[in-house]
C-alpha positions as CSV (number, residue, x, y, z in Angstrom):
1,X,191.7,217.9,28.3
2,X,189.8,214.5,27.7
3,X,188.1,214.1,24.0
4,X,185.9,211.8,24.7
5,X,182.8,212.8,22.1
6,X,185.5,211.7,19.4
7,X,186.2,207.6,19.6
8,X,184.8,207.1,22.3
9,X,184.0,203.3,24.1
10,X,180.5,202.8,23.2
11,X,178.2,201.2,26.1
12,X,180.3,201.2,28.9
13,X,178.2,199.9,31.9
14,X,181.2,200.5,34.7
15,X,180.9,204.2,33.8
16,X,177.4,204.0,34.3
17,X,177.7,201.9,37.7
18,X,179.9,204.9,39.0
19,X,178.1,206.3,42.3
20,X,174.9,204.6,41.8
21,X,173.2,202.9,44.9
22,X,174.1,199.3,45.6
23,X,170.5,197.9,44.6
24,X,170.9,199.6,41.2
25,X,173.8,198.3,39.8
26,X,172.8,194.8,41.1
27,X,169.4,194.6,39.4
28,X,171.6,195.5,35.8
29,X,173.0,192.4,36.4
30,X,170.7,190.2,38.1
31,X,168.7,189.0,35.1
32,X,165.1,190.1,36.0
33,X,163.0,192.3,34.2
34,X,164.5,195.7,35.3
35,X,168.2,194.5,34.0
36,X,166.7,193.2,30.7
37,X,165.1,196.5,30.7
38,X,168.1,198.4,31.3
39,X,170.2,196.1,28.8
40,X,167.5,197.4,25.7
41,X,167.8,200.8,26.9
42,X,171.2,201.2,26.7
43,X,171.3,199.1,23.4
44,X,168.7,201.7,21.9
45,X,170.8,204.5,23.3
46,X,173.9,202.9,20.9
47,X,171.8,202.8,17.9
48,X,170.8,206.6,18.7
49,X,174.4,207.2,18.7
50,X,175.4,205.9,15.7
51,X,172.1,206.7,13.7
52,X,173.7,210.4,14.4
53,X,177.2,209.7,13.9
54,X,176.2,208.3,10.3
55,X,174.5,211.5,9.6
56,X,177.0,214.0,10.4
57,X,179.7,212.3,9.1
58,X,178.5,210.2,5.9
59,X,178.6,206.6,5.4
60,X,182.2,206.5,3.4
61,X,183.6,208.6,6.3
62,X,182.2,206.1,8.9
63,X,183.2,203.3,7.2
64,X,187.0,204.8,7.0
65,X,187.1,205.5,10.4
66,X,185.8,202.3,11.2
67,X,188.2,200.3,8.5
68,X,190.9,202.4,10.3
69,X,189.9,201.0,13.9
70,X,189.8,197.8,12.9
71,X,193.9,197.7,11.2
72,X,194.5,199.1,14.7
73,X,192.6,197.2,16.7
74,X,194.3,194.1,14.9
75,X,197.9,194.8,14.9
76,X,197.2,196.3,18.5
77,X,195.7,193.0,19.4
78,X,198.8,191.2,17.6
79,X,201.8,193.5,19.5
80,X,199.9,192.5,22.9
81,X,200.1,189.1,22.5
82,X,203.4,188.6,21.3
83,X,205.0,190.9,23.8
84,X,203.0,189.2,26.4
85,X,204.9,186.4,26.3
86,X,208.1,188.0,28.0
87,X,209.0,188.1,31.0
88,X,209.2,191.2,33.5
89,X,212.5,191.9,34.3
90,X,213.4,194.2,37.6
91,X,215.9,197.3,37.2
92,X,217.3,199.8,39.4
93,X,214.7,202.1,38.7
94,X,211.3,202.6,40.5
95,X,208.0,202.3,38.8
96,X,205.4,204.8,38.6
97,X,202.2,203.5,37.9
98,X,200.2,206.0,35.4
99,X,196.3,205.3,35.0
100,X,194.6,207.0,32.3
101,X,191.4,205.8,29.8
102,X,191.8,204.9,26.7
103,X,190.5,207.5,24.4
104,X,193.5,209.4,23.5
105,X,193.1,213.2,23.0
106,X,195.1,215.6,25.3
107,X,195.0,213.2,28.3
108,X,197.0,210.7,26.4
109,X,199.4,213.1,25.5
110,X,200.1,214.7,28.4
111,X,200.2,211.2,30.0
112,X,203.1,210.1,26.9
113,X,205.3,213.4,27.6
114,X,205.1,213.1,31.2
115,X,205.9,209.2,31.2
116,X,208.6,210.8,28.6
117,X,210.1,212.7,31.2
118,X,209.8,210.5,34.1
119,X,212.2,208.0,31.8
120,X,214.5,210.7,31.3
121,X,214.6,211.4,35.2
122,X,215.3,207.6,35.7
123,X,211.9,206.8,37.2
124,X,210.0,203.8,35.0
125,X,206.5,204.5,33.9
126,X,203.6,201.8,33.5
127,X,200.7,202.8,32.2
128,X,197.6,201.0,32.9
129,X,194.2,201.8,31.0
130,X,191.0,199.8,29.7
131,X,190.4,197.9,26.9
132,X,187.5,197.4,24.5
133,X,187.1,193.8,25.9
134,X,186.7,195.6,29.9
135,X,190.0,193.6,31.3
136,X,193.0,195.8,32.4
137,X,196.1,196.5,30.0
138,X,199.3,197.3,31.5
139,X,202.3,198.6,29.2
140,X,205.5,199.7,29.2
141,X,207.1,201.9,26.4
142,X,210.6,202.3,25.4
143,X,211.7,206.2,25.2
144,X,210.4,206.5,21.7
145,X,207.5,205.4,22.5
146,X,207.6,201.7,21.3
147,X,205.9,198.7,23.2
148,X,208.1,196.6,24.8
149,X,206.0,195.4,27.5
150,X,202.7,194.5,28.2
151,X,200.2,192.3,30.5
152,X,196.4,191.7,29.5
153,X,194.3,191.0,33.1
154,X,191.3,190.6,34.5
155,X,189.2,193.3,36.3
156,X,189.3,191.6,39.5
157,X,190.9,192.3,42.7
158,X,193.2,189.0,42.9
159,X,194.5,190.2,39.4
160,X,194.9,193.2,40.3
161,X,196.9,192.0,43.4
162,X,199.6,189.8,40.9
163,X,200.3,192.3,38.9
164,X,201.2,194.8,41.1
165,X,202.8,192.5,43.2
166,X,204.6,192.0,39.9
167,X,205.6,195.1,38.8
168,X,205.9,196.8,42.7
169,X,205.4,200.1,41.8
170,X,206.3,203.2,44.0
171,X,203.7,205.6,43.2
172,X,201.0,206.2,41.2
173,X,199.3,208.7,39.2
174,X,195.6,208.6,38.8
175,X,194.4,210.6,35.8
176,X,191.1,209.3,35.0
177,X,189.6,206.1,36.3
178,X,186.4,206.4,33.6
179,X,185.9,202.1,32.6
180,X,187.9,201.2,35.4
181,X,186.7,199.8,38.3
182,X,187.0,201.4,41.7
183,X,187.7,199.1,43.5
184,X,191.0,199.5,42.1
185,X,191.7,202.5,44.5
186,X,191.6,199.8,47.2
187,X,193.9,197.4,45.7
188,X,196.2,200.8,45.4
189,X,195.5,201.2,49.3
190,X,196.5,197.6,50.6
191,X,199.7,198.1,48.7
192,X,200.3,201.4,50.7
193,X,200.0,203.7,47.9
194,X,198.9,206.8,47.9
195,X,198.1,208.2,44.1
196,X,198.2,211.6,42.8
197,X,195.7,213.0,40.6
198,X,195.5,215.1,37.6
199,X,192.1,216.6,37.0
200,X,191.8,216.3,32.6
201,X,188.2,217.1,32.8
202,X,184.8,217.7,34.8
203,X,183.8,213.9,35.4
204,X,184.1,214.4,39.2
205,X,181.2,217.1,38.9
206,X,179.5,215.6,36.4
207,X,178.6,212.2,34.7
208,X,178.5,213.9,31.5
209,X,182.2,214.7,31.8
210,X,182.9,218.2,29.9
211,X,179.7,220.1,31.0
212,X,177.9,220.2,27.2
213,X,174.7,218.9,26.8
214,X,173.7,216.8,24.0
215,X,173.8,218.9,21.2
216,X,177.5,220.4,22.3
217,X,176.6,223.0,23.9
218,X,177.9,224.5,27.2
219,X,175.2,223.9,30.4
220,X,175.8,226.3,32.3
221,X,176.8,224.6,35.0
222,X,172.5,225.5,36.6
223,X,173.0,224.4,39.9
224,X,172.2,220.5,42.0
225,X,168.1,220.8,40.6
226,X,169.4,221.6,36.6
227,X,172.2,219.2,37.2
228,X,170.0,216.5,38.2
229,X,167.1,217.4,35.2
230,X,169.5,217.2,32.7
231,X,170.7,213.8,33.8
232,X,167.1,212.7,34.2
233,X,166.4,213.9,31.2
234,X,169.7,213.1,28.8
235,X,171.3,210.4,30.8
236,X,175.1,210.1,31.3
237,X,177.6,210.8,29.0
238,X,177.4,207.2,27.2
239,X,173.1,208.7,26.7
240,X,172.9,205.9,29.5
241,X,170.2,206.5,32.4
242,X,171.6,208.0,35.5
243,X,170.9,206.4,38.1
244,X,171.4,208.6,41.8
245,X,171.8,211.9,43.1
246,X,174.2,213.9,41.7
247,X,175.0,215.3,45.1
248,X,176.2,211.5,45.9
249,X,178.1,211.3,42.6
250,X,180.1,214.7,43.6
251,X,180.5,213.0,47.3
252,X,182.2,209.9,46.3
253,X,184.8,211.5,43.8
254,X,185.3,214.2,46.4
255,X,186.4,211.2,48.9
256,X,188.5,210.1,46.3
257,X,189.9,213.0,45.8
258,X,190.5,213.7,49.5
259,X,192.6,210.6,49.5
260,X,195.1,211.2,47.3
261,X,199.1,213.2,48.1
262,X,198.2,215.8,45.2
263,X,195.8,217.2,43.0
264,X,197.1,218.8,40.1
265,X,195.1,220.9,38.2
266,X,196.4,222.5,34.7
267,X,195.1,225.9,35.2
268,X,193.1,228.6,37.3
269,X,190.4,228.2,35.4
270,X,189.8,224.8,36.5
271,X,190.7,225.4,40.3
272,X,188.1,228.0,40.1
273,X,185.8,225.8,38.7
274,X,186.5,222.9,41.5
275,X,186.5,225.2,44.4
276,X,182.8,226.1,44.0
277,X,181.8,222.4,44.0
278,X,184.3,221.2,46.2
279,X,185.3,224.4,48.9
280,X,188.7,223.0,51.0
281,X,190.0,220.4,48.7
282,X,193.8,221.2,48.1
283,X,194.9,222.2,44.6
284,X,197.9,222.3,43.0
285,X,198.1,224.2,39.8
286,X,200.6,222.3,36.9
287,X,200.0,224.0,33.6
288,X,201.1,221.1,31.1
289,X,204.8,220.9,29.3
290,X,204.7,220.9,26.0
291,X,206.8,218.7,24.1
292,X,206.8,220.7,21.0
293,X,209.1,222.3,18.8
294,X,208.5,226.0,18.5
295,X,208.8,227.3,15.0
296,X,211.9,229.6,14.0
297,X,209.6,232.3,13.2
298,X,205.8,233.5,13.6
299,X,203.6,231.8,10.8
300,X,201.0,234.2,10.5
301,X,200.7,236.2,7.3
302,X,199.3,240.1,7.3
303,X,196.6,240.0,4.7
304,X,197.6,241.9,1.3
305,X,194.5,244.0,0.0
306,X,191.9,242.2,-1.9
307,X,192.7,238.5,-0.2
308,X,190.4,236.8,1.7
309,X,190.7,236.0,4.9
310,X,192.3,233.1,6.1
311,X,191.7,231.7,9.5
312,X,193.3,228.8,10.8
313,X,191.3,226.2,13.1
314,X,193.2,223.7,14.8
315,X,192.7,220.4,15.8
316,X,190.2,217.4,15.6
317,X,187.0,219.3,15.9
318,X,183.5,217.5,17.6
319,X,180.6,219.3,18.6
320,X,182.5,220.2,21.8
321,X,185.3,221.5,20.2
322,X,183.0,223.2,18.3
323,X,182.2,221.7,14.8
324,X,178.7,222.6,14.5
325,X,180.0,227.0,15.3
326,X,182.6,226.7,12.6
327,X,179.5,224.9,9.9
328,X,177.7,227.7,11.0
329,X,180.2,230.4,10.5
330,X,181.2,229.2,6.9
331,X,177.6,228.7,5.8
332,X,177.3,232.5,7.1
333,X,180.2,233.9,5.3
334,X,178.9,231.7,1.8
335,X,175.3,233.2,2.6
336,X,176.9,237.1,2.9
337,X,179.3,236.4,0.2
338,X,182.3,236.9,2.7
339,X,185.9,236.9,1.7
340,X,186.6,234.7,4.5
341,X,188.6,231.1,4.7
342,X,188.5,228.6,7.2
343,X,191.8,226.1,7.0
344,X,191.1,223.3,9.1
345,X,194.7,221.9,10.4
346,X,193.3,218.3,11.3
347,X,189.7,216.7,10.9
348,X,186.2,217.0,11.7
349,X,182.9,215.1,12.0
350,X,181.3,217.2,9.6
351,X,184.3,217.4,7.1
352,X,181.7,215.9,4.6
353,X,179.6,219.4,5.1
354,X,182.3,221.8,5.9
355,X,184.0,220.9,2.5
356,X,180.6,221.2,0.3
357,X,180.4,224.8,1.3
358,X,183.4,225.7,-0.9
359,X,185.2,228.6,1.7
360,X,186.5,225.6,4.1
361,X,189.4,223.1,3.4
362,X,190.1,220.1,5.8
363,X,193.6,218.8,5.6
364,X,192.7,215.5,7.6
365,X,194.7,213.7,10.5
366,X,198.4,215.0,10.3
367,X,201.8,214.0,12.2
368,X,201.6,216.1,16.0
369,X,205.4,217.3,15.0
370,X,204.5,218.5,11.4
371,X,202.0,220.8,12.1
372,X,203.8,224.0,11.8
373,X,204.7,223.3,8.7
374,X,200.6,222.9,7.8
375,X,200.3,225.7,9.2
376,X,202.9,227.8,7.3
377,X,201.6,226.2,4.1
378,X,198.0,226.9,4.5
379,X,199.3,231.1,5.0
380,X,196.6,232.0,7.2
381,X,196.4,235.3,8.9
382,X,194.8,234.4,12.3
383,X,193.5,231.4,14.2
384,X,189.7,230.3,15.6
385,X,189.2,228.0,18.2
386,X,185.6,227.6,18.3
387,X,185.3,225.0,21.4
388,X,182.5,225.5,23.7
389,X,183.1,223.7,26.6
390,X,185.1,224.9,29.8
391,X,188.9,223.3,28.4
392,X,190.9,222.7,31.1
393,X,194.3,223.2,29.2
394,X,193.8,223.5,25.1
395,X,197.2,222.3,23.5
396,X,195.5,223.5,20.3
397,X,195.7,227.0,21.8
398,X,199.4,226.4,22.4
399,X,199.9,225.3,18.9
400,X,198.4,228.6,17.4
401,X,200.1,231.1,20.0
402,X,203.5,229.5,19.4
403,X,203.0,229.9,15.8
404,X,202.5,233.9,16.5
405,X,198.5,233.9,15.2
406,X,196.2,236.2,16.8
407,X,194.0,234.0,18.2
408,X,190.3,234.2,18.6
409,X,188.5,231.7,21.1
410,X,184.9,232.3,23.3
411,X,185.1,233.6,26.6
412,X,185.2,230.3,28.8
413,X,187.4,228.1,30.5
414,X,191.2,227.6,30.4
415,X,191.2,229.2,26.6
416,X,190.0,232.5,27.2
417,X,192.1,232.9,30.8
418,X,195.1,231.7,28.9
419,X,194.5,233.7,25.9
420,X,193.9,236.7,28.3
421,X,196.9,236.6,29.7
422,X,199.2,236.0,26.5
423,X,197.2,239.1,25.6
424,X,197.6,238.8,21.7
425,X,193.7,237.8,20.6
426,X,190.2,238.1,21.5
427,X,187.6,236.3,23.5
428,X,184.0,236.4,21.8
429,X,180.8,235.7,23.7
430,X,179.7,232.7,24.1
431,X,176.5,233.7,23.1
432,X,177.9,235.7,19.3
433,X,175.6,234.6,16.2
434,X,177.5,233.1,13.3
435,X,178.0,236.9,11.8
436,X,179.0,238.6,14.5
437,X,181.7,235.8,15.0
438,X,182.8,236.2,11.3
439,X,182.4,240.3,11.7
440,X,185.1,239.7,14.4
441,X,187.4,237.7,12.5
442,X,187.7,239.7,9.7
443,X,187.7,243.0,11.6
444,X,190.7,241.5,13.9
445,X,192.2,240.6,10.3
446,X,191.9,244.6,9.6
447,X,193.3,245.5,12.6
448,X,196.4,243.4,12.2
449,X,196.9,245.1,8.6
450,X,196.8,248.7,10.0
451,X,198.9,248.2,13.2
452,X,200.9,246.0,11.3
453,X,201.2,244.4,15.5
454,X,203.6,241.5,16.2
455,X,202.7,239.0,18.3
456,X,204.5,238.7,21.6
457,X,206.8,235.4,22.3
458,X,204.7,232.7,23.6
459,X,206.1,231.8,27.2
460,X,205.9,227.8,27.8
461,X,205.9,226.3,31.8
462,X,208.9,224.8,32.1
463,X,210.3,222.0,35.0
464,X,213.5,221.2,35.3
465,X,212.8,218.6,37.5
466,X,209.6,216.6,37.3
467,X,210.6,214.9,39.8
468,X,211.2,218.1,42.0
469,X,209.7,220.7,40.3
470,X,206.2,218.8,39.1
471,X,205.6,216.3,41.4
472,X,207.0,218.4,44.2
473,X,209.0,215.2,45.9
474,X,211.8,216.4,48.4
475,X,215.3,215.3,48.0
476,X,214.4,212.9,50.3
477,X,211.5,212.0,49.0
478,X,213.0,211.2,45.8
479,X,216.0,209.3,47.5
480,X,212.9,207.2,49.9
481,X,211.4,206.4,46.4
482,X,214.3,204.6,45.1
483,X,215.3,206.9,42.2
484,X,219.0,206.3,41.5
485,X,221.6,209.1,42.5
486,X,222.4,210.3,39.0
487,X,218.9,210.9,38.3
488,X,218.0,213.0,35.1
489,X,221.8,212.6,34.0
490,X,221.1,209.4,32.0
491,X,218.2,207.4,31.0
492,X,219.0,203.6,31.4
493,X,218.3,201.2,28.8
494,X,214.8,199.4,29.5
495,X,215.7,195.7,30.3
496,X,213.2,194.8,27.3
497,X,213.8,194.5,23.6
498,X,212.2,197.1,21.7
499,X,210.2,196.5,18.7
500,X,207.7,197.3,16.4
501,X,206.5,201.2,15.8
502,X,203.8,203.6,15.8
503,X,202.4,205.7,13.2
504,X,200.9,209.0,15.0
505,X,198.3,211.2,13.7
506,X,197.4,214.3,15.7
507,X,194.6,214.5,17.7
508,X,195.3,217.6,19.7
509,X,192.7,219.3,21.7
């Protein structure tokens, strides 16, 4: 569920620090010769990075992106401070604490919907992630998802400590801890709470956090000796040296993990997945709501003779979403002379390349709740979702099975279970060439105009309660937590003045 190989925090020594010995992460900071030594790698490591960004994107797109952060950064900056200057004001309501990183993607917006429906269940959300500068942001958002709260701390324990001794929260909800620092679990413990956690991605098997190796492809998963090569070899996710076993990285999240009142997972793909790493730990599987509007009727088009075929592909694509397949394919079907489309609802970082080749079109970052109308605009007759690592959810898929395409995905992870079971689409091998994935795509296009099949409805997981029915609380659970009587009847009115706004552009994954 994490995107973190698209705007990501560049050279981030906490995650580095995570389940390294003692002795290592002192002698980063100690100022002798290993720590300056360390300090240039990783600095060489960032220029790697970008030299590669620059060249699959383009300079103009880079320099877009990075006007773009800047504007956001700014006014971001600008909102914090100002609403940093009021005061926190106590309501009836409990707070849930909700810690998350920073980097958006699916993680962020399961993390809004469920703070979204926590509100509406009279429970108030806090949401506490990193920021660029490595202190602590706290913020509270209105039920439109405005600002109307926020606190800027330090890393530390005792600042920690005030702001929760501020705020008092009643539970909390770990969902990744990636840039923050651990010892914030303790912090959580002296105040008597015990967190639950949702499991967005692999990062408790593996520094590298989605199980691709550098060049976006899936590992494997080779076992403790290929785990450890590959981080010998390519570092952590950042490309910064690994220090440690990866045994002891898998120990200390498994601890963590141990610790916590539940562990949610968002499908059986993923509590597969944990099982064989870590046999006993209790799972709970909570397939993600999905705060979307379904469209009135399916949006897939049956190709008329003669048309090419137009494929749909969903989503901000990155090598692990799959950018590099769908170059691949397109260059294929130009090479073969192919009547074959690819429609990309949302952006790339090869847009520059994709759109050169002349059979692809990139409509560029769009508005999450318009993108069924993109979708009936661009009239295609089935959907491609070419990510190759293990997802743990897809909302992408989601997107494209509500909107009645027949969807083709490879066989791995969440996708192809949850595909399998909708039963309207196809998994391909992970291992298919460039032709045989476009001989699929049109052939399923074929197959669609001779059986003339409609897709089935798409079934969504539904809670009435999140409270009961999510976070499985008791009713006396839920009375012991402080949640007023009339819960889910009314939202109350945040103490706080809203103000200001926010302009969203999709970034589903």
């Amino acid at each position: 569920m994490s995107n973190p190989a698209t705007d990501q925090p560049r050279g981030s020594t906490l995650a580095a620090a995570v389940g390294q010995p003692p002795q290592a992460a002192q002698a980063r900071g100690s100022g002798g010769t290993e720590a300056e030594s360390g300090l240039w790698t990783d600095r060489w490591h960032l220029v790697r990075r970008s030299v590669a960004v620059l060249k699959r994107q383009g300079a103009g797109a880079v320099g877009q992106k990075a006007g773009r952060k800047v504007a956001s950064a700014v006014n971001k900056r600008y909102q914090a401070w100002r609403l940093s200057r009021r005061a926190w004001v106590q309501d009836q309501r409990p707070v849930f604490l909700q810690i998350c990183h920073a980097w958006g993607g699916g993680t962020q917006k399961h993390v809004n919907e469920l703070m979204a429906r926590l509100r509406a269940e009279q429970v108030r959300p806090i949401l506490l992630t990193p920021d660029r500068q490595g202190k602590l942001l706290w913020q509270e958002f209105d039920s439109v998802g405005r600002l109307i709260w926020c606190r800027r701390t330090g890393p530390d324990a005792a600042s920690i400590d005030r702001l929760l001794a501020l705020i008092q929260p009643r539970h909390t909800h770990i969902h990744h801890l990636i840039e923050l620092p651990a010892m914030l679990l303790d912090r959580l413990a002296a105040q008597g709470l015990t967190p639950d956690w949702t499991i967005h991605d692999y990062h408790a098997i593996c520094p590298r956090i989605n199980l691709c190796q550098p060049d976006g492809g899936y590992c494997g998963e080779p076992g403790p000796d290929g785990c450890q090569s590959c981080l010998a070899t390519h570092g952590n996710f950042f490309g910064q040296p690994f220090t440690g076993t990866i045994e002891h990285w898998r120990e200390v999240h498994l601890a963590r993990l141990k610790g916590a009142r539940r562990v949610f997972v968002p499908s059986q793909d993923v509590a597969r997945r944990y099982e064989r790493y870590m046999p006993g730990l209790p799972l709970a599987v909570r397939p993600h709501f999905e705060d979307l509007p379904s469209p009135s009727a399916p949006l897939a088009e049956i190709r008329q003779q003669g048309a090419p075929v137009r494929v749909a592909v969903i989503g901000a694509l990155t090598q692990a979403k799959g950018s590099d397949v769908l170059l691949a394919c397109a260059q294929d079907a130009r090479e073969r002379g192919l009547n074959l489309e690819f429609h990309v609802i949302g952006s790339t970082d090869l847009d520059r390349d994709l759109v050169r080749l002349g059979n692809v079109e990139v409509l560029g970052p769009y508005r999450e709740a318009d993108v069924f109308s993109h979708l009936k605009q661009a009239g295609c007759h089935l959907a491609f979702l070419p990510s190759v690592w293990p997802e743990t959810f897809m909302f992408t898929l989601s997107v494209a099975l509500s909107a009645g395409f027949y969807t083709c995905c490879f066989d791995l992870g969440a996708q192809a279970d949850r595909l399998k079971s909708h039963g309207y689409g196809q998994v391909l091998p992970l291992a298919s060439t460039p032709a045989e994935m476009n001989n699929a795509l049109i052939q399923a296009a074929d197959l669609l105009v001779r059986t003339q099949a409609q897709a089935p409805d798409y079934v969504r997981v539904t809670y009435p309660s999140i409270l009961r029915d999510y976070y499985d609380f008791s009713p006396a659970q839920v009375a012991a937590l402080g949640v007023p009587a009339a819960a889910g009847t009314r939202a109350i009115t945040p103490p706080h003045l809203s103000s200001g706004g926010r302009n969203h552009h999709a970034r589903l994954h």
